[in-house]
C-alpha positions, 0 to 999 in steps of 0.5 A: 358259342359252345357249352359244355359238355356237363350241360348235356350230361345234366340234362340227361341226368334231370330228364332221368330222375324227373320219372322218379316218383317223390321221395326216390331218386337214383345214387350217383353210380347209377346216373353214371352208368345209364349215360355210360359217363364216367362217374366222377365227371357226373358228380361234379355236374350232380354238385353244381345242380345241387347247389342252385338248387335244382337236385337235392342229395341225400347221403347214406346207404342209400343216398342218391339225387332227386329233382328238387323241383317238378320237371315242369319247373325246370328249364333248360336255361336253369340247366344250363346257368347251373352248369355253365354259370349265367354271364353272359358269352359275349363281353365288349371290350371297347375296341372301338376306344383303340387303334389309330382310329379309336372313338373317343370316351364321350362318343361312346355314350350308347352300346356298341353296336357289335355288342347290342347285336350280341346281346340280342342274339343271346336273349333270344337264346336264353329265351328259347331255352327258358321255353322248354322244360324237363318235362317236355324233353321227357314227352319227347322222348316218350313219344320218339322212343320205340316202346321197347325202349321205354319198358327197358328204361322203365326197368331199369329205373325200377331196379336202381331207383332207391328211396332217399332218406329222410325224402317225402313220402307220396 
């Protein structure tokens, strides 16, 4: 199994405007050069978040994206299907229906074997996923980083972030 790396770089991206207090956010350049991505790349990560509904855009002069939703509420499987889409990695083919030795169709009446173990592994992944929040990656982060850090970030964030137009207030 291998995810992308627009994965990685959107939940950096969520990690990030979670800190923002409502109402703010941060403009795609910006998100760009805190992660050292290239801007292009982040937009089309920022997009495909947006439109499952986990970032909301506000365009104009100062325009930028914003958590849709508290970073409590957010799971890295959120991230993850917005990104990389929910299929499923693993699909059964029916192979065991091929070949010299193919099973018949009317024995083939429960899942494949290979693909029920499948599926299980990658619910208990979805589940792991589904357990950690972008909040909790933010309390990590915190509590590993060294302070010195923090104050930087927290500068940093406090000349970028912009307030969003037409974003609530407080």
């Amino acid at each position: 199994m291998r995810l992308s790396q627009g994965v990685e770089w959107a939940v950096h991206a969520c990690t990030v405007l979670g800190a923002a207090a409502p109402g703010r956010g941060l403009s795609l350049a910006a998100l760009a050069e805190y992660h050292g991505v290239p801007a292009p790349y982040m937009a089309k990560q920022m997009q495909l978040l947006s439109k499952t509904g986990l970032v909301r855009t506000s365009r104009g002069k100062t325009g930028g994206y914003a958590l849709a939703r508290a970073p409590d509420t957010i799971t890295l499987w959120d991230v993850t299907a917005a990104i990389d889409g929910p299929a499923p990695l693993f699909r059964c083919t029916e192979i065991r229906q091929r070949g010299p030795c193919a099973a018949r169709r009317e024995d083939c009446r429960s899942p494949c074997h290979i693909a029920a173990a499948f599926a299980a592994a990658e619910e208990a992944w979805r589940s792991a996923l589904r357990a950690v929040t972008i909040a909790d990656i933010a309390a990590g982060v915190l509590r590993d980083s060294r302070p010195e850090h923090v104050m930087e970030a927290v500068a940093w964030l406090g000349e970028n972030l912009t307030d969003l137009p037409g974003a609530p207030v407080g």
